[in-house]
N, C-alpha and C positions, 0 to 999 in steps of 0.2 A: 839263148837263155834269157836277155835283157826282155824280150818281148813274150815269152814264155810270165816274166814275172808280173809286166807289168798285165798282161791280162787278165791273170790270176787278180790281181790287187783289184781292176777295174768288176773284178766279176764279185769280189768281197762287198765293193762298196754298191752293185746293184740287188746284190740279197740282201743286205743290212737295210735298204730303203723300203724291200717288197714286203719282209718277214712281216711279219704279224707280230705282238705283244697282249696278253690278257690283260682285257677292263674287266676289274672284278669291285665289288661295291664296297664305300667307302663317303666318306663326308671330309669338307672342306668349311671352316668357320671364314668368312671373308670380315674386310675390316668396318662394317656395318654392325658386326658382330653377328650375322644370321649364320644359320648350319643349314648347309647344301648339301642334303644327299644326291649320292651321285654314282656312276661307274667310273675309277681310276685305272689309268695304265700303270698294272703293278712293275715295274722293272726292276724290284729287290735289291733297291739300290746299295750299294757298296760304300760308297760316298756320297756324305749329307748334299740332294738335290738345292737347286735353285728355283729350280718349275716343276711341275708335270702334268700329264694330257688329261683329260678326263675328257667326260659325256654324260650328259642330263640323262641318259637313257640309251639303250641299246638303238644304234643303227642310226643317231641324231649328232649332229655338228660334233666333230673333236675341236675342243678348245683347251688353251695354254694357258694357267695358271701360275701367276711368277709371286715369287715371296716380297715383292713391298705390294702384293693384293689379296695376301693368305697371310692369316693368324696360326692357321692349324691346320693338319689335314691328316685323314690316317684311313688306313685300307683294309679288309678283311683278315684277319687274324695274321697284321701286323704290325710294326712300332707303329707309335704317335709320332709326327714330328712339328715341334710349336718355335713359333718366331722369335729371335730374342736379338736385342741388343746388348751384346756382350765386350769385353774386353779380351782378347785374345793371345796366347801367345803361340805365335808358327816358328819357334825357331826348333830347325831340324834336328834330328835323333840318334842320322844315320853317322855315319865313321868320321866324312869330310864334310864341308868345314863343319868343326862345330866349337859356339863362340867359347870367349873364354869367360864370358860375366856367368856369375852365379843368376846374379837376377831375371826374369822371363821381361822379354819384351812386347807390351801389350799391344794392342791395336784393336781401336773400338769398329768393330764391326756389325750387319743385319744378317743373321743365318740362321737357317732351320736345326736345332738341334734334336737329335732322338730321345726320345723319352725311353729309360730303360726300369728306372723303380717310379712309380707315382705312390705318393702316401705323405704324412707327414713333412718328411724329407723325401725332395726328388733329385733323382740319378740323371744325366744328360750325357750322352758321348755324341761328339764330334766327327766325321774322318773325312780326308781330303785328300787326294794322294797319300803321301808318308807320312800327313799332320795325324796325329789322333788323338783327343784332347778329351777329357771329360767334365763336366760341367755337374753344379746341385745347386737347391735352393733348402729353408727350410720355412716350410709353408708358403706365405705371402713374400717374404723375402727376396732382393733382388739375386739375381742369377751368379755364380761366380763360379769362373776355373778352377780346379783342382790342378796346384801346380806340381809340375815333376819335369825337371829341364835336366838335360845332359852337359856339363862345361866341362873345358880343359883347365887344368891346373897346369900341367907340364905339357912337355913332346908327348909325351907315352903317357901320361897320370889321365885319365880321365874319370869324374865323379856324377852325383846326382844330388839334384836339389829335390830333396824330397819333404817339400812344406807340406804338399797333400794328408801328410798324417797328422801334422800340427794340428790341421782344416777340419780333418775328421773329428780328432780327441777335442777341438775346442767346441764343434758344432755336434757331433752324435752320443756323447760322453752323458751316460746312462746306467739302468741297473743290469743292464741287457749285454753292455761292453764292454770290456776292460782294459786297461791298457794295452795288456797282452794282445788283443784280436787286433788293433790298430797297426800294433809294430809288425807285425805277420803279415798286414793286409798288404800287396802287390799291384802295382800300378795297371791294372789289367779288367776288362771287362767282369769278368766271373769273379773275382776279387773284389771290388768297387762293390758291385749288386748285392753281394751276400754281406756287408755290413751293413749298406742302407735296410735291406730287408729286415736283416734283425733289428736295427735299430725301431722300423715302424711297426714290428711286430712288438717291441717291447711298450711304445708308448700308445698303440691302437689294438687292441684286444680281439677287432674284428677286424683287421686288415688281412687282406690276401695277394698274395704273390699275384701278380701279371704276369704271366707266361704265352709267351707267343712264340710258338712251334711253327716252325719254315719246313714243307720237306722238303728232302735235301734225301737224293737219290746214290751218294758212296758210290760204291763200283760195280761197273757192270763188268761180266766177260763177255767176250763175241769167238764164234768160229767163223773162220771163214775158206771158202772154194775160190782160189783165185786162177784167171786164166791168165797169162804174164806173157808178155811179149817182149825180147831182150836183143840188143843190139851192142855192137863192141866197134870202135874203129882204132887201127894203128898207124900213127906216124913217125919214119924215121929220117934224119935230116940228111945223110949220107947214102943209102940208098936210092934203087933208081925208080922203086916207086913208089916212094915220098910217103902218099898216105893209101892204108887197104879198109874198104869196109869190109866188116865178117858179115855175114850171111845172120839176117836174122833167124831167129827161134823161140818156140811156143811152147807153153808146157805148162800143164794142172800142176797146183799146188797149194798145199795145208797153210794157215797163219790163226794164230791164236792172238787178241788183244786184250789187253786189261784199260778200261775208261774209266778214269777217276774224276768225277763231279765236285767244283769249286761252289764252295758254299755266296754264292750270291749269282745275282742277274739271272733267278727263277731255273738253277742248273743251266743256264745255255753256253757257259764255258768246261770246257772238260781238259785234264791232262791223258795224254793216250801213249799208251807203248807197245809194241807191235814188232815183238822177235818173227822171225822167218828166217828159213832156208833159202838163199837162193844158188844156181846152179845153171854155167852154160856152158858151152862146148861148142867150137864151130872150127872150120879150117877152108884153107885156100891158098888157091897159086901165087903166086905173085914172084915179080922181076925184081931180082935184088942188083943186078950189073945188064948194063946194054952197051954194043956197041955196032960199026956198022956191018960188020961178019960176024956179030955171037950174041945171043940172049942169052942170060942165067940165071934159070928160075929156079923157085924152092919151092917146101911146102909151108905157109905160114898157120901156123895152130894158135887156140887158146882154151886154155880150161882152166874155170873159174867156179870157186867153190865159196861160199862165205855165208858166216851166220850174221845177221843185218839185225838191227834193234833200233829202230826212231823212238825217241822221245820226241814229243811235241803235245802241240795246242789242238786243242776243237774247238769251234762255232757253231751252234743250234741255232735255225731258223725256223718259228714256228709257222705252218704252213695255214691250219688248223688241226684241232681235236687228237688226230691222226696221222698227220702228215708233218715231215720237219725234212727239210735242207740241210747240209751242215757243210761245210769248210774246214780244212787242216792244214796245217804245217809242221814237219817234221825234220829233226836234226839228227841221221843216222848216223850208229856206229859200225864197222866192218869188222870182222874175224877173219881173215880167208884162212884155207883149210886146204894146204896142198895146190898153190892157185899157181898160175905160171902162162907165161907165151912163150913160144919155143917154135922153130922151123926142124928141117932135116939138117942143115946148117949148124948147128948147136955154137960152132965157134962165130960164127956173125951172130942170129940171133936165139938169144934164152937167157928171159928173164923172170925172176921171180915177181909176183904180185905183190903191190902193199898199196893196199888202197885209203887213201884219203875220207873222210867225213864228207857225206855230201847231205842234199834237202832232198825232202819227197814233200810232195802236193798231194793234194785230196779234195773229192765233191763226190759231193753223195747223198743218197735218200733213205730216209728211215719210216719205215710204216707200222705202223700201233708199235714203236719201240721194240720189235721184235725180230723186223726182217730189214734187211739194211742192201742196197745197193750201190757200191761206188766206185770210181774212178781215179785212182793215182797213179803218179808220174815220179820216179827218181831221177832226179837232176843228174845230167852226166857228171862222172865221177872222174879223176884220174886214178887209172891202175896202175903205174910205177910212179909211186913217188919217189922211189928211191933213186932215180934217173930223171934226175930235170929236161935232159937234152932233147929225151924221148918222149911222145902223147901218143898214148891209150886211153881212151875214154869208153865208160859201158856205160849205157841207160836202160831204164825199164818200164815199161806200159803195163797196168793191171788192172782187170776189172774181176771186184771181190763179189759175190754173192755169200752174205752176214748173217748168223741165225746167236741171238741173245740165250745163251749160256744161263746164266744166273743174273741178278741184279734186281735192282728198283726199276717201276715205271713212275712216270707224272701221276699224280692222283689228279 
């Protein structure tokens, strides 16, 4: 299994290097202050970059662009994002640790932030990991956080500094806002956006929203023909022989997926779930006592019934135009359904099935998004957990032929 995974991982990291990424056209202000049009590697970032690749032109040197040599840069219908030195505060959000000062702890730092409202008053968010921080100006004015910090008061007490609306009501406080819309306002992108909005709506007559529309592809369904090759092995520690493999077997069978697309990194991450039937049945001889005047064999069976359900990840690699790679990893759940090993022996051996959570693997090809080809692996499983003493393990080989049900494709 150990070498099962790591090839797997070794094979993750040689698609990540081959894939392809779209240059799509975009400009770069450098600290000369000139404007470089140019083609950018869109990679829809998730978290505000550091660098990114571009090219003067289709098919001409990829070059790295880092932020103490970029002002500004921004790509075909999406954010801006501009250089700033800011004061910042990273303290975390999540449950543990989190401090007990009210106050944010700053740290001046050079980072690209995203431009979300431009007007008047501009909107700026942050993200880093679990940092995500929002930033404004108004007009010419220097850049400052919008603050909202989580501290403990008690064990169990925990609160929120929520100065951010002080910031607003002292900075956007107009004929357009009232009190009211500031205490409502939520510490949250769509929240944030729609007061600035209104705010430069109220003081610019001709100002218009910036809207930059990402598609973003929701869910596909897939059918799928899968051929399944399934293997079983039994070991008992008291018996005379020790371990049986079952006889493998083959057999057609239906699987339906649901692919739900993660809004960033241009859809190439997906959540996937992928119920199926599975079903084996195999039997044989085997020596349960030897000695040197007697054998005593029996007949050793198994039938295995179980409704399987992975949740897991995808990985899209674009190949070109037409063509995508992907990768998966899945953490299934088992049902069995009348499942059991059992001989003619019933008092030596018969046991009932409970099988354990195991992984499936996956690789595979997608063509115009429509027809899919691929190859998974369910990691040996244990079937009696309810018997430590004893191992039974079943695995299974699949090759799916996929045809795209309903969903979105890449525009």
């Amino acid at each position: 299994m150990r070498k099962i995974l790591l090839s797997f991982i070794l094979m993750c990291t040689l698609l990540n290097s081959y894939a392809q990424s779209e240059f799509v056209k975009g400009y770069f202000i450098n600290n000369n202050k000139d404007t470089i049009n140019c083609l950018i590697k869109d990679l829809d970032w998730r978290d505000n970059p550091k660098t990114f690749k571009y090219q003067i032109f289709e098919g001409s040197t990829i070059k790295i662009a880092s932020i103490k040599d970029i002002q500004e840069f921004k790509t075909h219908n999406s954010w801006k994002y501009k250089r700033f030195t800011v004061d910042i505060d990273r303290s975390v959000t999540a449950l543990s640790p989190i401090s007990k000062n009210i106050e944010p702890k700053f740290k001046t730092e050079t980072i690209f932030l995203k431009q979300i409202v431009a007007g008047d008053a501009n909107l700026y968010m942050y993200n880093e990991n679990s940092v995500e921080r929002y930033f404004f100006n108004i007009k010419e004015d220097s850049v400052q956080q919008l603050i909202s910090k989580k501290y403990m008061v008690d064990r169990n007490i925990i609160k929120t500094n929520k100065t951010y609306k002080k910031q607003l009501w002292d900075n956007l406080k107009c004929d357009n806002i009232k009190i009211g819309d500031i205490k409502k306002t939520k510490y949250l992108k769509k929240d944030l956006t729609k007061i600035f909005n209104k705010f430069n709506n109220g003081t610019d007559p001709e100002y218009k929203e910036e809207v930059v529309k990402k598609y973003r592809k929701g869910i596909n369904i897939w059918i799928k023909a899968n051929y399944n090759s399934m293997s079983a092995s039994f070991q008992h520690p008291t018996l005379a022989f020790n371990k049986f493999n079952f006889e493998s077997k083959q057999r057609l069978s239906p699987e339906i997926e649901a692919e739900i697309y993660l809004p960033y990194n241009n859809n190439s991450w997906a959540i996937i779930v992928t119920p199926s039937f599975q079903s084996y049945k195999s039997k044989g001889e085997v020596i349960i006592a030897e000695s040197l005047t007697q054998t005593t064999t029996s007949l050793l069976a198994i039938d295995y019934n179980s409704i399987v359900i992975p949740f897991g990840l995808r990985r899209y690699f674009l190949l070109n135009k037409k063509s995508m790679l992907f990768i998966d990893a899945s953490f299934a759940f088992n049902f069995e359904i009348k499942s059991k090993i059992y001989s003619d022996r019933t008092d030596i051996l018969n046991y009932d099935i409970n099988t354990k959570e195991n992984f499936v693997l996956g690789i595979g090809y997608n063509y115009k998004e429509k027809y899919r080809l691929e190859l998974t692996y369910g990691l040996p499983k244990d079937l009696l957990n309810d018997y430590p003493a004893i191992k039974a393990e079943y695995s299974i080989l699949s090759l799916k032929i996929g045809y795209r049900l309903f969903g979105k494709k890449n525009k």
